[in-house]
N, CA, C and O of each residue as an XYZ file, in Angstrom:
756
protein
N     -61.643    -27.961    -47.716
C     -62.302    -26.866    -47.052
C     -61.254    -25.882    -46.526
O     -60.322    -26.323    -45.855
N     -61.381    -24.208    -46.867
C     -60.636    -23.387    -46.371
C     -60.730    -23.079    -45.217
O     -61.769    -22.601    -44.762
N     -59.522    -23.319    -44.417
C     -59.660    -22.970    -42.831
C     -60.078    -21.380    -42.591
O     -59.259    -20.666    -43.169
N     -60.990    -20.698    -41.989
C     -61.223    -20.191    -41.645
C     -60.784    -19.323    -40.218
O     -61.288    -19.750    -39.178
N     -59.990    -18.282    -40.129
C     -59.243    -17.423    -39.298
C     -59.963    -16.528    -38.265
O     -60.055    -15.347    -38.600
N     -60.473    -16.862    -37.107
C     -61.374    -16.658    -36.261
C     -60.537    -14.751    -35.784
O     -59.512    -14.444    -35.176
N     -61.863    -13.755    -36.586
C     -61.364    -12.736    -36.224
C     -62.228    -12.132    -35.592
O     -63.401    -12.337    -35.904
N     -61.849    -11.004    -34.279
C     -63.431    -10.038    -33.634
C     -62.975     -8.640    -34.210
O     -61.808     -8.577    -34.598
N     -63.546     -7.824    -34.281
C     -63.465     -6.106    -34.692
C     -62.463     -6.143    -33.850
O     -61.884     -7.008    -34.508
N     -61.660     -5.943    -32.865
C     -60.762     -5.171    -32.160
C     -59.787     -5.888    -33.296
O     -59.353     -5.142    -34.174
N     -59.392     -7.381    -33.334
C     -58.134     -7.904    -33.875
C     -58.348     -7.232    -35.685
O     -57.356     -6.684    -36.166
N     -59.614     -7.325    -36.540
C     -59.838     -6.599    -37.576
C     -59.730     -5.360    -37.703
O     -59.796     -4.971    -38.869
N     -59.549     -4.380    -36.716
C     -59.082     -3.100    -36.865
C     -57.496     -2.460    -36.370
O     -56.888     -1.391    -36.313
N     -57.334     -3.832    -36.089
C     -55.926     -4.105    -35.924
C     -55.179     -4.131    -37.135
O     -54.422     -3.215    -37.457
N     -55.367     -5.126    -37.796
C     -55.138     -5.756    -38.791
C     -55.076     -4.356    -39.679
O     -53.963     -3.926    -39.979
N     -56.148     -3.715    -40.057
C     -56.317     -2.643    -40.771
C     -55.575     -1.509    -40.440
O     -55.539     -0.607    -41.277
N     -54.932     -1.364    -39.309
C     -54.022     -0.537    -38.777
C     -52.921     -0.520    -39.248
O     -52.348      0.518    -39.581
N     -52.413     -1.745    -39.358
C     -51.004     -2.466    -39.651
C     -51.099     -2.291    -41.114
O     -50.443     -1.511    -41.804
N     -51.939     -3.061    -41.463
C     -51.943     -2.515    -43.464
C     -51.988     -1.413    -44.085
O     -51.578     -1.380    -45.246
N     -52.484     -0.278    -43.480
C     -52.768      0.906    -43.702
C     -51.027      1.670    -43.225
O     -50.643      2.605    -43.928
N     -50.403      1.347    -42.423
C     -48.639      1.522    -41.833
C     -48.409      1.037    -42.800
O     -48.413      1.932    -43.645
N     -48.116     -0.230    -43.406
C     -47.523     -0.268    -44.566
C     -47.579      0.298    -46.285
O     -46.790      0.320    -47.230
N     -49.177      0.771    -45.996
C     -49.723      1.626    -47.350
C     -48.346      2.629    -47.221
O     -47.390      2.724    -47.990
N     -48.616      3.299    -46.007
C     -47.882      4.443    -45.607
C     -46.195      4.226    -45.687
O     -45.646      5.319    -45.548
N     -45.528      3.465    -45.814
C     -44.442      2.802    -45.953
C     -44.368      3.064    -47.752
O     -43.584      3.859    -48.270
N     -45.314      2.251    -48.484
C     -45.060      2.651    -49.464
C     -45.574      4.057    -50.169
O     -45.035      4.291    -51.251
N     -46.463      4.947    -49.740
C     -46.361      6.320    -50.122
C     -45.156      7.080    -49.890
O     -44.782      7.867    -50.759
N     -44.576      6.952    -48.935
C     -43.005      7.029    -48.530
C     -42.734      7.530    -49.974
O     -43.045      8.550    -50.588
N     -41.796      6.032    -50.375
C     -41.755      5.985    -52.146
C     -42.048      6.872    -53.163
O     -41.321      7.299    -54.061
N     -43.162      7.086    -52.918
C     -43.986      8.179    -53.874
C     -43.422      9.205    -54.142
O     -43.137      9.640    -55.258
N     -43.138      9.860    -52.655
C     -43.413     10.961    -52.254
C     -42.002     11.617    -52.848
O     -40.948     11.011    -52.656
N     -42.017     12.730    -53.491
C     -40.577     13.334    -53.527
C     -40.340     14.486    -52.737
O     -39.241     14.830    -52.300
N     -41.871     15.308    -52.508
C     -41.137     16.272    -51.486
C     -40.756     16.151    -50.239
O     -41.488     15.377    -49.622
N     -39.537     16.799    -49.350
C     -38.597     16.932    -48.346
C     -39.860     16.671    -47.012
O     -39.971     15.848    -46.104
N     -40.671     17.842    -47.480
C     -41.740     18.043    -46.013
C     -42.773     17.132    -46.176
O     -43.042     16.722    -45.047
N     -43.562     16.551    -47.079
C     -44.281     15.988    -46.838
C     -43.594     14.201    -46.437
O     -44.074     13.429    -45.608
N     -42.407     13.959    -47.307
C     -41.770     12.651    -46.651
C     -41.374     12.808    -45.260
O     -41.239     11.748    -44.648
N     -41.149     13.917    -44.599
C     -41.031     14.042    -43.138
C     -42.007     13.838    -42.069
O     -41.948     13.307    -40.959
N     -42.841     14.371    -42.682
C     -44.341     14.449    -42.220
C     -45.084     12.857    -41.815
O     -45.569     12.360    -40.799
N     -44.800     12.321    -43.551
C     -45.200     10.350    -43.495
C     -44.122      9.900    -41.885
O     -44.594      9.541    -40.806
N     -42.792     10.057    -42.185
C     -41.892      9.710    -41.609
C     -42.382      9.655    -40.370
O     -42.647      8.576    -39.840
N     -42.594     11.070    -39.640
C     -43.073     11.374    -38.284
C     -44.576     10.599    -38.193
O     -44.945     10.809    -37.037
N     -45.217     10.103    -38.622
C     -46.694      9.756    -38.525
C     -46.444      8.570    -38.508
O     -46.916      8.010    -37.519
N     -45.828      7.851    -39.270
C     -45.584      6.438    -39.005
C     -45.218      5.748    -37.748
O     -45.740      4.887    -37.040
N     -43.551      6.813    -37.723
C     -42.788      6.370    -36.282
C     -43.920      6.692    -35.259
O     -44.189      5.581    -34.803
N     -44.598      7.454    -34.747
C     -45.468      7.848    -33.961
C     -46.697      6.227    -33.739
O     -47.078      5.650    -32.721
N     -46.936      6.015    -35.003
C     -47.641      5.020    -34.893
C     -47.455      3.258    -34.948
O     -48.202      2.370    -34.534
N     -46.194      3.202    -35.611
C     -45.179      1.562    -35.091
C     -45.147      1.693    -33.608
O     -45.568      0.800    -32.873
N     -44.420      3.316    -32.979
C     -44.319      2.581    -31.698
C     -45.524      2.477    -30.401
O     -45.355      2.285    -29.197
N     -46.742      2.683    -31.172
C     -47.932      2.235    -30.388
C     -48.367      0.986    -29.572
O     -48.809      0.637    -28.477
N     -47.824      0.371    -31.217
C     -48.571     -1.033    -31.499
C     -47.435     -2.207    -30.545
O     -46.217     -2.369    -30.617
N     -48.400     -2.806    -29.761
C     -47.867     -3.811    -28.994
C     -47.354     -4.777    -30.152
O     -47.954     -5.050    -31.191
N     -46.023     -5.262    -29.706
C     -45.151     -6.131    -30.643
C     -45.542     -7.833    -30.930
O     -45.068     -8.566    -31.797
N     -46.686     -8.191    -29.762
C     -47.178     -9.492    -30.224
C     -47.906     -9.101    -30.925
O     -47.593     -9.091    -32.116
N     -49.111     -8.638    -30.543
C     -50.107     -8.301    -31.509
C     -49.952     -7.538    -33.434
O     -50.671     -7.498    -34.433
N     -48.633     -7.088    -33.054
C     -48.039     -7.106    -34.268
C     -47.869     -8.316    -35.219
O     -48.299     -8.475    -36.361
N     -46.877     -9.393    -34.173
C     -46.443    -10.524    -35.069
C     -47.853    -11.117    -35.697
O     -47.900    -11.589    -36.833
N     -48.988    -11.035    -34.825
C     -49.936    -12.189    -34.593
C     -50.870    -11.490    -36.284
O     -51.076    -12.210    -37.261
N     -51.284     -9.967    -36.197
C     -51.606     -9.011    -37.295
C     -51.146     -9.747    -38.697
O     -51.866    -10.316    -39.518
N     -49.455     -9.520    -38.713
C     -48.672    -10.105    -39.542
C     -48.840    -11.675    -40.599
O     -48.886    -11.955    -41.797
N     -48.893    -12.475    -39.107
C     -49.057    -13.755    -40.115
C     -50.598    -13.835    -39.834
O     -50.895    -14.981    -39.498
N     -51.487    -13.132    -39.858
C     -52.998    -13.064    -40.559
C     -52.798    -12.429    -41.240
O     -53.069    -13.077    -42.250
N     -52.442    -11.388    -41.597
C     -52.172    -10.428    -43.164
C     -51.637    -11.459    -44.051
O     -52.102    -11.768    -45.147
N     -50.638    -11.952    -43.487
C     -50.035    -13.247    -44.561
C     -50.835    -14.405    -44.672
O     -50.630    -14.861    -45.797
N     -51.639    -15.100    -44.063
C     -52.454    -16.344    -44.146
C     -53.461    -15.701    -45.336
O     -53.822    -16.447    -46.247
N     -53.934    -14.201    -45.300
C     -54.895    -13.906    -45.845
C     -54.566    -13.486    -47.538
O     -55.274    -13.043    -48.441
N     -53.081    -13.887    -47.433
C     -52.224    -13.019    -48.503
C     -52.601    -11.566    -49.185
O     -52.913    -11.268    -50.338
N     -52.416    -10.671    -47.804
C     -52.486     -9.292    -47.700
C     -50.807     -9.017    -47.902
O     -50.254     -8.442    -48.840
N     -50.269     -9.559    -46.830
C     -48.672     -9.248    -47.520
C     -47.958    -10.620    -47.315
O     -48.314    -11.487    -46.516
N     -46.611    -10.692    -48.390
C     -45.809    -11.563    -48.056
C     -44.597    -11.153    -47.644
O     -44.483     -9.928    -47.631
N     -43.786    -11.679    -47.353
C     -42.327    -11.417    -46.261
C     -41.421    -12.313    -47.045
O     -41.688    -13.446    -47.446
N     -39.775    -11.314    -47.283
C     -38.884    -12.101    -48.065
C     -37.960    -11.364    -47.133
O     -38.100    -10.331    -46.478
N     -36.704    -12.450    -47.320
C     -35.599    -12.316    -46.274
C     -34.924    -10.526    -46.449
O     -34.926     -9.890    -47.503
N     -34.544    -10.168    -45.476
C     -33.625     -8.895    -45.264
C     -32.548     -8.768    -45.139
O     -32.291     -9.785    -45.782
N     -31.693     -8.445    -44.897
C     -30.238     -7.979    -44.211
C     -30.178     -8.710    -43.341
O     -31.291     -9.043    -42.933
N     -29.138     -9.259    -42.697
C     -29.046    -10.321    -41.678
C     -30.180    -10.806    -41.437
O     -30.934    -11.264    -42.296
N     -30.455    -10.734    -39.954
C     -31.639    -12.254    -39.365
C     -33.132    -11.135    -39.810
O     -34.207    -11.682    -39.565
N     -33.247     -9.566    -40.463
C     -34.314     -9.081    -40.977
C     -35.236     -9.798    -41.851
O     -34.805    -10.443    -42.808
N     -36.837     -9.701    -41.502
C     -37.703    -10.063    -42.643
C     -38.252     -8.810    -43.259
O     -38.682     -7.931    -42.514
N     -38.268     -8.677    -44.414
C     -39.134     -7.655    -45.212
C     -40.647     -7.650    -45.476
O     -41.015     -8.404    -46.376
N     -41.641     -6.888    -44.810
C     -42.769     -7.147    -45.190
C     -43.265     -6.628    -45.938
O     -43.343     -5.406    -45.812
N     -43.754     -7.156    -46.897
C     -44.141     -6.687    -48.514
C     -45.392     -6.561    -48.607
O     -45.954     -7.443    -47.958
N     -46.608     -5.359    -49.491
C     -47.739     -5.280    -49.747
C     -47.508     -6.407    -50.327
O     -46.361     -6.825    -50.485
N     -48.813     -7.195    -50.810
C     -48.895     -7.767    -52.306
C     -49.903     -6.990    -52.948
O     -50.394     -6.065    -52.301
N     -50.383     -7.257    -54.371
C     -51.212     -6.488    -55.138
C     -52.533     -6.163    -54.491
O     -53.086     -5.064    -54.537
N     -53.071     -7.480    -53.752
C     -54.471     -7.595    -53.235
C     -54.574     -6.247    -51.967
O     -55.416     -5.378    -51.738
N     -52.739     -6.768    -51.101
C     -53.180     -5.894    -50.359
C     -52.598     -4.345    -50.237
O     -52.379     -3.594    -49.287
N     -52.451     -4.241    -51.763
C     -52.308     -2.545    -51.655
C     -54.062     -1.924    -52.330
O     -54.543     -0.793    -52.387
N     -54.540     -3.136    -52.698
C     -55.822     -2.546    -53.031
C     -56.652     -2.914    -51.549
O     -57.279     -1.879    -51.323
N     -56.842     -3.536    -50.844
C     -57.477     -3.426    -50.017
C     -56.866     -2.348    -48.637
O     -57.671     -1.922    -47.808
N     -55.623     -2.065    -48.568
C     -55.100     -0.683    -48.197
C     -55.828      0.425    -48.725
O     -56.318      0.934    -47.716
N     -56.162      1.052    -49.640
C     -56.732      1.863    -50.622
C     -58.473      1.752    -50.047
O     -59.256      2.629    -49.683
N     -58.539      1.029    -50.108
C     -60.356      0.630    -49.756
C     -60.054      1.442    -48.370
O     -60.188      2.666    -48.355
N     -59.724      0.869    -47.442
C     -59.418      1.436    -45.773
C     -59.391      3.019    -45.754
O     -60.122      3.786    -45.128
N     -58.161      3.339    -46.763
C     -58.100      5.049    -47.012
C     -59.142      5.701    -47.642
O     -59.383      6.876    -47.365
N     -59.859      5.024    -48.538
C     -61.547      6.039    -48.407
C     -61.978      5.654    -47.702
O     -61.706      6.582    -46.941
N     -62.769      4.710    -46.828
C     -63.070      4.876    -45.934
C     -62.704      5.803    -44.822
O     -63.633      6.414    -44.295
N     -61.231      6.039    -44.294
C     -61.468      6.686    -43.578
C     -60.934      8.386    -43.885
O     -60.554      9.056    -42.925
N     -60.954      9.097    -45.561
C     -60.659      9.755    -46.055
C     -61.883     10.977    -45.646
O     -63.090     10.733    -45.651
N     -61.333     12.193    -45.332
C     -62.400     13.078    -44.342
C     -61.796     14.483    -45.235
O     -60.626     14.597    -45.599
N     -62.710     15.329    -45.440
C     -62.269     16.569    -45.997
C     -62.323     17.913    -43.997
O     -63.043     18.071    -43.011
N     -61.149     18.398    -44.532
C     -60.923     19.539    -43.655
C     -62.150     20.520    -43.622
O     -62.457     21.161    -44.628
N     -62.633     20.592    -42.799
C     -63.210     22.238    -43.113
C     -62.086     23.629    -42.461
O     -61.437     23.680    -41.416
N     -62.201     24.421    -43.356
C     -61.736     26.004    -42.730
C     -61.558     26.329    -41.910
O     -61.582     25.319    -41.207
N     -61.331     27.206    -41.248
C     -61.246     28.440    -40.722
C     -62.176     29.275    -41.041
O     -63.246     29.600    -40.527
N     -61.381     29.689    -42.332
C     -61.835     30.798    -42.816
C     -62.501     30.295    -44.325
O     -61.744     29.694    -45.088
N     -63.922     30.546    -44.745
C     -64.441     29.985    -46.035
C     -63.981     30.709    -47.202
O     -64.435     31.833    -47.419
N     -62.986     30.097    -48.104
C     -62.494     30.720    -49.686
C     -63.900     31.480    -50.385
O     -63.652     31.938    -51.500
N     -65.025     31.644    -50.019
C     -66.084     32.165    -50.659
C     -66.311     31.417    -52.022
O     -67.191     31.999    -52.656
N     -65.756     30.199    -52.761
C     -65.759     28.770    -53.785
C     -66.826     28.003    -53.161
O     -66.924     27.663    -51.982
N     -67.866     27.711    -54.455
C     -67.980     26.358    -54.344
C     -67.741     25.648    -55.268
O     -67.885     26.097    -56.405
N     -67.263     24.202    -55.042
C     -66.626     22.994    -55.577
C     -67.493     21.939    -55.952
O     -67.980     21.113    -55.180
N     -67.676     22.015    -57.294
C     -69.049     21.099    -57.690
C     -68.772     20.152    -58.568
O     -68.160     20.405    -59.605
N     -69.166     19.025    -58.271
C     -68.871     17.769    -58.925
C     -70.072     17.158    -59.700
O     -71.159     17.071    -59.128
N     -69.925     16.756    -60.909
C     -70.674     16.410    -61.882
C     -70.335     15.231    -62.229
O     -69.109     15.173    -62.134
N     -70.804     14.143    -62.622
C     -70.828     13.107    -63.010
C     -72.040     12.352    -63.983
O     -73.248     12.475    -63.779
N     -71.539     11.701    -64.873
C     -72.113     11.100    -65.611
C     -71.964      9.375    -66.067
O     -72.011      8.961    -67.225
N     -71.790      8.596    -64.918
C     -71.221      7.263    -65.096
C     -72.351      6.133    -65.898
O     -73.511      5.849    -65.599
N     -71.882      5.873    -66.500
C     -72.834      4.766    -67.567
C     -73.529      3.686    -66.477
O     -73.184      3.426    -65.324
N     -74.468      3.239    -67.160
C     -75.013      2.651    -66.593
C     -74.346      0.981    -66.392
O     -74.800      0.355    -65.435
N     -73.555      0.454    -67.056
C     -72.755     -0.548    -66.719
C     -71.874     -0.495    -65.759
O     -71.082     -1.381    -65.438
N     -72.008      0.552    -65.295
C     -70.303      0.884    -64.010
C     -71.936      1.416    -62.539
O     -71.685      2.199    -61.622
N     -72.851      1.006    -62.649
C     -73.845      1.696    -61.957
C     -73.629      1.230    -60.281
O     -74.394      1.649    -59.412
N     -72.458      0.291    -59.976
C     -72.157      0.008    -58.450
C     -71.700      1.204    -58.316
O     -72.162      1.968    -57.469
N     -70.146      1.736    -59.623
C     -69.460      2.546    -59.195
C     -69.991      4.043    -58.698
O     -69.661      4.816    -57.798
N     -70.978      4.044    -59.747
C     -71.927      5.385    -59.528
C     -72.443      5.472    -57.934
O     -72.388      6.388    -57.114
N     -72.859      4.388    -57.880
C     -73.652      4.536    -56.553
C     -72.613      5.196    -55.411
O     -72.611      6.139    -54.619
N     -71.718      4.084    -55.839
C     -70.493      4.086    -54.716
C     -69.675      5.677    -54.381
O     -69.197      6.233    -53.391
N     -69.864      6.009    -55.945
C     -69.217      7.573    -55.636
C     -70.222      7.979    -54.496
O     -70.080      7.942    -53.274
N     -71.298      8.386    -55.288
C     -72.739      9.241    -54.420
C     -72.225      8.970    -52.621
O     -72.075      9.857    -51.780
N     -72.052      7.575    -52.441
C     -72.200      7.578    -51.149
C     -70.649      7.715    -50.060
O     -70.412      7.675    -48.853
N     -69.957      7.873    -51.189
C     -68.477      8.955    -51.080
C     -68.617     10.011    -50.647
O     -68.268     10.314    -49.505
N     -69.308     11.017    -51.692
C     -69.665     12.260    -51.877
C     -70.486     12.401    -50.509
O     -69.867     12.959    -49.603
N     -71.622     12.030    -50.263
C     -72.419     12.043    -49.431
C     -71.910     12.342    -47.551
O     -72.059     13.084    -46.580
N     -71.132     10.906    -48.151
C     -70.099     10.673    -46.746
C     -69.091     12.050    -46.238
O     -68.838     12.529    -45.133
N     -68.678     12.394    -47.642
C     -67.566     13.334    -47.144
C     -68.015     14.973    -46.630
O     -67.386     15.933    -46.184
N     -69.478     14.692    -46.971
C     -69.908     16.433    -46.400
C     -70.414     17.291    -47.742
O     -70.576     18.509    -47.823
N     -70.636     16.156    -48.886
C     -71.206     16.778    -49.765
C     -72.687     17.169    -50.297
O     -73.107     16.206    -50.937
N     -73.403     17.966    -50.278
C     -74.672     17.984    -50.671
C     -75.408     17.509    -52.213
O     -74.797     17.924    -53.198
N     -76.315     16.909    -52.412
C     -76.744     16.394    -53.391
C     -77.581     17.769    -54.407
O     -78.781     17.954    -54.203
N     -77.085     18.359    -55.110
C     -78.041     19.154    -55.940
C     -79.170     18.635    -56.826
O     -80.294     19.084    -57.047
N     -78.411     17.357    -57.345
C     -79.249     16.958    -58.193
C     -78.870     15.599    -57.977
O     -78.255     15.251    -56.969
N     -79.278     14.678    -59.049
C     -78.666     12.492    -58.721
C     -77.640     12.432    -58.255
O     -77.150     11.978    -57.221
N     -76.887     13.618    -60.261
C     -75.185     13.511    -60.111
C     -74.790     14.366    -60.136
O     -74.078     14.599    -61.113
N     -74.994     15.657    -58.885
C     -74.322     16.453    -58.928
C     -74.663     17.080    -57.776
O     -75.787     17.367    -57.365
N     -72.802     17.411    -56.923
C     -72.963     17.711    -55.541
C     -72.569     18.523    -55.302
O     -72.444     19.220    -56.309
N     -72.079     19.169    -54.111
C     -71.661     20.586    -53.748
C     -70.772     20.733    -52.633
O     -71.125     19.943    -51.757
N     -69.814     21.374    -52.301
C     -69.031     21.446    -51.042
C     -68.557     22.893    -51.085
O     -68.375     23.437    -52.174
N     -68.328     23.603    -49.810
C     -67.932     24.862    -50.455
C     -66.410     24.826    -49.548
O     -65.956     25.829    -48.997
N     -65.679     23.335    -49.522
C     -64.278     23.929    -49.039
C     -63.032     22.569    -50.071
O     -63.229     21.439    -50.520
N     -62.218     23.199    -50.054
C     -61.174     22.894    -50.613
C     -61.377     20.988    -51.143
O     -61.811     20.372    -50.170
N     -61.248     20.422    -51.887
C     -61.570     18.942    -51.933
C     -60.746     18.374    -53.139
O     -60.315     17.221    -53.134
N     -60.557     19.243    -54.160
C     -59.451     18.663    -55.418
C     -58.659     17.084    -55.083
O     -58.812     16.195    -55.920
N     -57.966     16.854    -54.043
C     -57.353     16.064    -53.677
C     -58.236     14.530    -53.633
O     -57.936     13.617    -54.403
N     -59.039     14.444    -52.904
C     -59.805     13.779    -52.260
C     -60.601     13.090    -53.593
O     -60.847     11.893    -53.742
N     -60.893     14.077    -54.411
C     -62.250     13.594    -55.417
C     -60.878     13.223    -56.769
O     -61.228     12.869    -57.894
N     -59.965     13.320    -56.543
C     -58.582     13.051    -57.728
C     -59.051     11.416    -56.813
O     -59.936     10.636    -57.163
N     -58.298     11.309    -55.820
C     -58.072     10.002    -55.260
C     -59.225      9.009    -55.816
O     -58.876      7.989    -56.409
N     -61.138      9.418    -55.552
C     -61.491      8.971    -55.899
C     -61.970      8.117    -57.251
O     -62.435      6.996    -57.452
N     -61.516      9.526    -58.245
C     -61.610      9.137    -59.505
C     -60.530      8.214    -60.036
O     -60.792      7.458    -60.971
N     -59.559      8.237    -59.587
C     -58.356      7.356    -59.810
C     -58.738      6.009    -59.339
O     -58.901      5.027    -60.064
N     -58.898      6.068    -57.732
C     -59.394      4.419    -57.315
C     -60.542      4.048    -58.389
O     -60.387      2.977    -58.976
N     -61.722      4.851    -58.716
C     -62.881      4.386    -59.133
C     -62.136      3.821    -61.097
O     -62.443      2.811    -61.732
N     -61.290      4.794    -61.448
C     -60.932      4.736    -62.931
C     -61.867      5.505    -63.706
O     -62.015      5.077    -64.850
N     -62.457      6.398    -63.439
C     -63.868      6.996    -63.824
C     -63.687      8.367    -64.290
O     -64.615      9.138    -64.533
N     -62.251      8.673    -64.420
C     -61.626     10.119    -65.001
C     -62.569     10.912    -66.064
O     -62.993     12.065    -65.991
N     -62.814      9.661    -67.351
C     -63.671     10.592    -68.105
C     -65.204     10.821    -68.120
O     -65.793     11.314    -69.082
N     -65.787     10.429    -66.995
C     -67.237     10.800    -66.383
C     -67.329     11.606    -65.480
O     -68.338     11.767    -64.792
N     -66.107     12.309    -65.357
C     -66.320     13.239    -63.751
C     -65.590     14.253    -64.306
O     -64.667     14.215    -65.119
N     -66.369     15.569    -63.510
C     -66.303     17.300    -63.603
C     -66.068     17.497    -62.366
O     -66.705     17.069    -61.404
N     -64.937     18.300    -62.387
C     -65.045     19.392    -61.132
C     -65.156     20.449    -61.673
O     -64.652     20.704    -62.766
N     -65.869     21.273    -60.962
C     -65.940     23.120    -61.139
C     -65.913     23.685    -60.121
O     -66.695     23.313    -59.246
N     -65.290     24.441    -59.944
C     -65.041     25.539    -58.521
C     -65.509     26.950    -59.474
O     -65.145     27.371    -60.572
N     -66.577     27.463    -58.373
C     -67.706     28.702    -58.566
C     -67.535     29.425    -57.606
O     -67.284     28.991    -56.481
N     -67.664     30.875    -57.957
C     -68.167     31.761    -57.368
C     -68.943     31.971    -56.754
O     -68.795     32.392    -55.607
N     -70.579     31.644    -57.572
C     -71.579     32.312    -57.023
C     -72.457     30.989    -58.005
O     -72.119     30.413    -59.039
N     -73.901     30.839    -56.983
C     -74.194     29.905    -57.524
C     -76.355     30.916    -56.864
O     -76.675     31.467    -55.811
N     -76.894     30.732    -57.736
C     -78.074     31.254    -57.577
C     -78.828     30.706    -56.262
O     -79.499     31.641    -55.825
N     -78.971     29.643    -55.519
C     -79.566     29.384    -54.126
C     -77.935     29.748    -52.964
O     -77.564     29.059    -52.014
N     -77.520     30.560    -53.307
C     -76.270     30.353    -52.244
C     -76.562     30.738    -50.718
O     -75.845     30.321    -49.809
N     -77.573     31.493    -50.523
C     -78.242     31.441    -48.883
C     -78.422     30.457    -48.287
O     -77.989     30.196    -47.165
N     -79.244     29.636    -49.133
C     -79.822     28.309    -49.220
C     -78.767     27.355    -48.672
O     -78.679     26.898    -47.532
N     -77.986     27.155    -49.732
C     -76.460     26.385    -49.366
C     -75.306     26.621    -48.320
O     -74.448     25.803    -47.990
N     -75.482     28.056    -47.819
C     -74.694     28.681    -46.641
C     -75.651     28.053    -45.250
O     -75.018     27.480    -44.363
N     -76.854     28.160    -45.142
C     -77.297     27.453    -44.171
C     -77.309     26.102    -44.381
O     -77.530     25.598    -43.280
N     -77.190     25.251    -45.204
C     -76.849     23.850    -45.205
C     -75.831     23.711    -44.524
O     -75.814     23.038    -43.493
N     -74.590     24.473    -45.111
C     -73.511     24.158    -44.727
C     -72.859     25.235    -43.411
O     -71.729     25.200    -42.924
N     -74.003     26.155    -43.067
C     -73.494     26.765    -41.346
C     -72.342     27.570    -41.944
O     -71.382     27.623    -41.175
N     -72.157     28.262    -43.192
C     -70.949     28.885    -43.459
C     -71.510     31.005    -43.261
O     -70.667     31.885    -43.434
């Protein structure tokens, strides 16, 4: 019988804190430009030195019991804490979840319309977009097809990438779309 790791929401959003710092550790990596690696840099440090240092260790070897990450020796008495595969995908899960589109200032006068056509064998994934889309401030025109009228390219890349769903999904950014009154009071623009 698998022992079971007695967790409440405060220590689970803990946990998710800490994994999500290390996502961010490895976007680091990624990243080649100057300002935006400064940017990770500053957001991180800002947020390691929040986190109380037991509740760290304690985070740690539950991330590791759960084999979210493992730890291999460092530089002198240093341990290295490592994603593993599971938990750079369950890092990723956390970041849509808490993935939020900006609104404006000022409205580009665009709208950004997403089309989709996902087979019916991938029909979790379908759903799962919709309630992406939904989530992020998007309006439903039709089943599969939604509407936003501010900047989102980024956000709906991420998704199609996590989902793998590249060749079922359209973006179009419009001008002018025939109910656009309609859609300006939806969206208070």
């Amino acid at each position: 019988m698998k022992n079971k790791v007695k967790t409440n929401k405060r220590s689970g959003t803990f946990q998710r804190k800490v994994l999500l710092l290390l996502f961010g550790s490895l976007s680091f990596g990624f990243t080649y430009n100057l300002r935006q690696q400064l940017w990770i840099l500053k957001q991180m440090k800002r947020e390691w030195n929040k986190i109380n240092k037991q509740a760290l260790k304690r985070a740690i070897r539950s991330l590791y019991e759960s084999k979210l990450v493992d730890m291999r020796d460092g530089a002198g008495d240093a341990v290295k804490i490592i994603l593993t595969e599971n938990g750079k995908k369950k890092a990723l899960e956390y970041e849509i979840d808490e993935m939020i589109i900006k609104t404006p200032k000022i409205w580009d006068r665009k709208w950004r319309i997403i089309i989709f056509d996902i087979p019916e064998k991938y029909k979790k994934i379908r759903e799962a977009m919709r309630q992406h889309l939904k989530r992020l401030g998007f309006y439903k025109l039709q089943k599969s097809v939604f509407i936003l009228p501010y900047e989102c390219c980024d956000e709906i890349e991420f998704l199609i990438e996590f989902y793998n769903i590249r060749s079922y999904v359209r973006q179009i950014v419009a001008e002018k779309i025939d109910n656009e009154l309609h859609l300006k009071e939806i969206f208070k623009i």
